[in-house]
Residue, then its C-alpha position, 0 to 999 in steps of 0.5 A: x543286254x538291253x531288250x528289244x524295247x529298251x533298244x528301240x528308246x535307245x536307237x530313238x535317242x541316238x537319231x534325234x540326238x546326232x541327226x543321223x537319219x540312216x537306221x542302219x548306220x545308227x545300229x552299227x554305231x550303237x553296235x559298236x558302242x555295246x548299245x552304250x548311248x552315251x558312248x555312241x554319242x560321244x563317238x559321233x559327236x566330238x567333245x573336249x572339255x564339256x565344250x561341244x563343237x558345233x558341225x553347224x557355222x563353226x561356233x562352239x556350244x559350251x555345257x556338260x556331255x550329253x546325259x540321256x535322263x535330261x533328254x527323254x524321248x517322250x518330250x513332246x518338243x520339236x527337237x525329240x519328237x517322233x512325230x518330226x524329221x529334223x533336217x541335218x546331215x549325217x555326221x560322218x565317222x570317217x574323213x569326209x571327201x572334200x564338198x564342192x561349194x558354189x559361189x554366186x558372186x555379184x559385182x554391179x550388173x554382173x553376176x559370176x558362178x564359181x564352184x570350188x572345193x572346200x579345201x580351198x581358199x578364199x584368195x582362190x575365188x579372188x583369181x577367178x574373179x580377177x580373170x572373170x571380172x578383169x579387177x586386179x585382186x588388190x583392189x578388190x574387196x569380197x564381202x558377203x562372209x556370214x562371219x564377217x571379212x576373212x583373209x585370202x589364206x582362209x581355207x573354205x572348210x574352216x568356215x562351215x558354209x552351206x552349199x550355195x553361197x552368195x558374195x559380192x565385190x566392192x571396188x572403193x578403189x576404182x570409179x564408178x562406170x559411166x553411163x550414157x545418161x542419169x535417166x538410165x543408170x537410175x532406171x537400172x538402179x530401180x530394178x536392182x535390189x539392195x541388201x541392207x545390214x540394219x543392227x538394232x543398237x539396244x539388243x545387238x541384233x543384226x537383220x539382213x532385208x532385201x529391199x528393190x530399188x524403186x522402196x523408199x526410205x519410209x518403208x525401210x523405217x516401217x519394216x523397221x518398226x514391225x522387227x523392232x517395235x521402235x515407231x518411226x519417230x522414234x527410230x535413230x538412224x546412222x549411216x544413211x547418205x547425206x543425199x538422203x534427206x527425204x524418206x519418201x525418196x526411193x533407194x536407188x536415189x538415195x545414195x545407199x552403197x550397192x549391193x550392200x549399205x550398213x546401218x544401225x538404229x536405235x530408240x530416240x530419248x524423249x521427255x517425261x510427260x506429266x500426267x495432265x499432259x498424257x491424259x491429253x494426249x490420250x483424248x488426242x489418240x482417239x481423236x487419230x485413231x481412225x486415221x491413217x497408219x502412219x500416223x497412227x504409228x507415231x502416236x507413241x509420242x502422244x504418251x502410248x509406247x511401242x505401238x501399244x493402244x487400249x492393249x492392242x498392237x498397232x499392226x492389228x489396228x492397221x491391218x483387216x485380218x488376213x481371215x475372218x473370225x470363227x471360218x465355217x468355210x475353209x475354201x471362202x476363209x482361203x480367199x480372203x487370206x490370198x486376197x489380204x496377202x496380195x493386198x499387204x506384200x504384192x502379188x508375188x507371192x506363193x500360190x495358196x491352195x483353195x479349199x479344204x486342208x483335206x482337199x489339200x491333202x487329195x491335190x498333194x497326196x493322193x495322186x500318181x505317184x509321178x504326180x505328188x508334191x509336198x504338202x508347206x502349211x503357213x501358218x500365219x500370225x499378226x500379232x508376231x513381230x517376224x510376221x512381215x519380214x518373213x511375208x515380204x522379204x521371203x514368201x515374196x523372193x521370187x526364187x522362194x515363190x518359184x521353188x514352192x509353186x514347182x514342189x509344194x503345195x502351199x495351204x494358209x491358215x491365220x492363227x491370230x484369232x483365238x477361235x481359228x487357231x482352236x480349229x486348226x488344232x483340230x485338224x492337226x490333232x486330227x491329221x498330225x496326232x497329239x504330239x505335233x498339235x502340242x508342239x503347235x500349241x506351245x509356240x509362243x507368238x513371237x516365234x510364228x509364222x511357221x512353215x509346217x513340211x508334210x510329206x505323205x506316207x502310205x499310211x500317215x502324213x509325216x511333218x518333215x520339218x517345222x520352219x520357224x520365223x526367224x530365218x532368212x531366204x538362203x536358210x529357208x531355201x536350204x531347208x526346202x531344199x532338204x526336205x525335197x531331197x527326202x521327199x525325192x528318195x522316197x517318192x522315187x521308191x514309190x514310183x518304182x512300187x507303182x511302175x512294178x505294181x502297174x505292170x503286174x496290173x497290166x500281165x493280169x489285164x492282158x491275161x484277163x482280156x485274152x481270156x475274155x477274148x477267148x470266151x468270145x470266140x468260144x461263144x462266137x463258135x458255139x453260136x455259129x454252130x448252132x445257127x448252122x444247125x439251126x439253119x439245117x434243121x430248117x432247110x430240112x423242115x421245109x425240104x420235108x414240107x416240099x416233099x410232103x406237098x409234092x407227095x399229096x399233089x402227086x397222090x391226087x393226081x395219080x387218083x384222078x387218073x382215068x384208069x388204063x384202057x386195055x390193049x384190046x378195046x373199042x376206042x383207039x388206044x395210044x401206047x406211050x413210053x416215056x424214059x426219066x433222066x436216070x434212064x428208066x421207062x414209064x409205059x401207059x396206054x391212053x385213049x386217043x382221045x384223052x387230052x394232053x393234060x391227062x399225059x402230063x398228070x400220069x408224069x407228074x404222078x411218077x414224081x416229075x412234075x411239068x413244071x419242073x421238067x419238059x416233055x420232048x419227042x425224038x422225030x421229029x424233035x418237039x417240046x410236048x409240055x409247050x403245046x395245048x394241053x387241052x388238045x387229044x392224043x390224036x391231034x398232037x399225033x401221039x398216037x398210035x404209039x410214042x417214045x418220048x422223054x423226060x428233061x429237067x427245066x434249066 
């Protein structure tokens, strides 16, 4: 019975062996195989007489079954590695359901989308066309097919295509359209793009290059010699037109068949040159060295092969570098290399992020989850021979620099120099971890430029995949297209966990703000209820002080009283008898001659102070407290006796 390590190695094996990314079906198939992995293997992958069959472009791979000793798990290579997701799909056990398939299908300015089921046949997409196209299907001839021409009663499984494909249709049969002028059609012509099948006689290599109409022949040949090596005068051609005589005549006037024009080139033999002649012909190339490339470029026949001068290649002498040697600042080296890549390839082109490879990371990673992309690092090399190809046939595809600039974020980095491919080994080791810096450091110079696919995790930055140069645009975009599928799946569950994680936040904010609220308005309480006491106390503060004051003038002015004459005495004696609001009697007697004044002190004595309340007779009815207070008893006839009575002032 395997142990818990021996089947994490073993379940390790199986998913970088078949590509199934799913751990759970990974385990029932070992399961099913008692953690047998060659088994396992064997059931997934189907083998007939150590010929293994390819799920991938139909062909067949010949070797020995698969022995797990001469596969370890800890080679550090891009197809074992842990630090890597390779792209592929799931091979299924069962019987698969039929996939749907789309066609593009391209006939001169038309374009036709036809989606079928894989079970059908290539003569199918030949009546849709017929009735779309109006071109009887005997005279049509559908081309396009990776394997080359297929019969109509080819069923569409059998030939392994991806998901999107793109034909076109050749009516050699019927003439061509007329238009209402020359001018016209090759304007029209201009703005159309020709797909050139160039083979490479000496290797037989097959290079499939886009190319606008308005590109003329010269630059087909230099984009020739970058891929191949052969300068250009060197280079012999067969099967351009017979109208095109000129290489600085555009494509669209060339006569070339659209939408595709074969052609084959090979290298042109030329003469031994005797010493004498090619040390001439040396002090000759330093006398051209400073000119333009083209005519550097053909300085091989002066006695340099292969575009190579004093041990550099050519390209390097044409070309400024795309990023200063030893870059201190990453932000500055970033724009030189954008500014280079315009300047070389066009201003269609991805949109490379300024700044830090760590800045990058922030723009990419570290934001909502809504908002997050994956990360695509270039890395660029001059010295490789696929470096122009893949910036001006892929990187500059409208579809490719559409679909980065919405998914991706695109850093750069140039590793031609030593010293910069140092620093970057840095980062990555830094970022990344040994593996992938390894992996980096072993690619040979021909198999740059590279596409790195970086998807960020919670805890570390994954490298989904790692693109090589030698593709084309539909399996660059294929790749792409995967590795945002993954990114999709998991950036949809980190949502989820931020939306669940967001709302959690939010109860707590709520519950945090309502009892924030509540603390206020058991503190607006409290203050309102101490102000209120507040407010109490000092009514009754200076309540008291009133009463006080009142009480001290009322005690003085009962002591500057004069005394109370008696009933019997020798003055004229005035009996007055006074009733307060609450019904109550005051009774004095007064000397008639004692002036008013000393009337309204008794009154205020007894706590009715005059100017508070007025004192008033009953016959006749008279306001007393409006009258001289200076004047007798006697005079304002209070005498010899009087009832009056108290009345508060309004």
């Amino acid at each position: 019975m395997a142990s818990n390590m021996d089947r994490e190695m073993i379940l390790a094996d199986f998913q970088a062996c078949t590509g199934i990314e799913n751990i759970d079906e990974a385990i029932t198939l070992l399961e099913q195989n008692n953690w047998d992995l060659v088994a396992a293997i064997n059931g997934v992958i189907p083998q007939e007489n150590g010929i293994l069959q390819s799920e991938y472009g139909g062909e067949t791979i010949p070797g020995p079954a698969f022995n797990p000793a001469s596969h370890p798990a800890s080679a550090p290579t891009s197809s074992s590695s842990s630090a890597f997701r390779p792209v592929m799909p799931s091979r299924q056990i069962v019987e698969r359901q039929p996939r749907m398939l789309d066609f593009r299908v391209e006939y001169r300015d038309r374009n036709v989308d036809v989606v079928l089921e894989d079970t059908c046949t290539v003569g199918e997409i030949k009546q849709i066309l017929e009735n779309e196209l109006q071109i009887p299907v005997s005279k049509m001839l559908l081309k396009g097919w990776k394997t080359g021409d297929v019969e109509d009663s080819t069923v569409l499984k059998s030939l392994h295509l991806p998901k999107n494909n793109s034909l076109y249709v050749l009516t050699p049969d019927l003439p061509p359209p007329s238009s209402s002028s020359h001018a016209g059609a090759l304007q029209e012509s201009l703005n159309q793009n020709f797909m050139l099948i160039i083979t490479h006689r000496e290797v037989q290599r097959e290079y499939n290059l886009n190319f606008s109409g308005s590109s003329t022949i010269q630059e087909v040949k230099r984009n020739v010699y970058d891929l191949t090596s052969i300068p250009v005068r060197h280079q012999l051609w067969e099967g351009w037109p017979t109208s095109a005589t000129d290489d600085s005549m555009c494509l669209a006037e060339s006569g070339l068949s659209y939408p595709c024009h074969r052609l084959t080139v090979g290298r042109r033999s030329s003469p031994a040159q005797t010493r004498e002649q090619s040390e001439e012909q040396i002090t000759d190339v330093h006398m051209v060295s400073d000119s333009d490339g083209d005519d550097f470029e053909d300085a091989t026949e002066f006695g340099v092969d292969d575009g190579e001068v004093f041990g550099m290649a050519s390209s390097a002498l044409r070309k400024s570098p795309m990023m200063p040697e030893n870059a201190e600042n990453e932000g500055d080296a970033l724009l030189q290399f954008t500014a280079e890549f315009s300047s070389r390839y066009g201003d269609c082109h991805p949109v490379f992020f300024i700044g830090s490879l760590e800045a990058a990371f922030q723009e990419a990673f570290y934001v909502k989850a809504r908002d997050r992309k994956l990360l695509a690092i270039y890395l660029h090399h001059d010295e490789s021979v696929l470096t122009n190809v893949l910036c001006s046939q892929m990187l500059c595809a409208e579809s490719i620099v559409s679909y980065l600039s919405q998914n991706f974020i695109t850093w750069a980095w140039d590793l031609t120099k030593d010293s910069n491919r140092a620093r970057f080994l840095t980062m990555c080791n830094r970022h990344f971890g040994s593996v992938v810096a390894q992996t980096i450091r072993t690619q040979k110079t021909d198999q740059f430029p590279l596409f790195l696919i970086i998807m960020g995790k919670r805890s570390s930055n994954e490298v989904l995949n790692v693109i090589q140069g030698n593709t084309t645009v539909d399996e660059l975009m294929m790749r792409l297209m995967a590795a945002m599928e993954i990114f999709t799946a998991q950036q949809q569950e980190d949502i989820k966990d931020e939306d669940e994680r967001e709302a959690r936040e939010n109860v707590k904010r709520e519950q945090d703000e309502a009892y924030r609220l509540s603390l206020e308005a058991d503190r607006a309480k409290r203050e309102a209820h101490e102000r209120e006491m507040a407010e109490q106390f000092r009514l009754e503060q200076i309540r008291k002080e009133q009463e006080e004051e009142r009480e001290a003038i009322r005690l003085s002015l009962e002591q500057a009283l004069p005394p109370e004459p008696k009933e019997e005495n020798a003055e004229p004696v005035s009996k007055l008898r006074i009733r307060t609001p609450s019904g109550e009697f005051l009774e004095r007697r007064f000397l008639a001659s004692n002036k008013l004044q000393i009337v309204f002190d008794f009154v205020a004595s007894k706590g009715f102070p005059w100017d508070e309340y007025k004192l008033l007779s009953t016959f006749p009815r008279r306001d007393v407290t409006q009258l001289d207070p200076n004047k007798s008893l006697l005079e304002v006839k209070l005498f010899p006796q009087e009832t009056l009575f108290l009345e508060a002032k309004e």
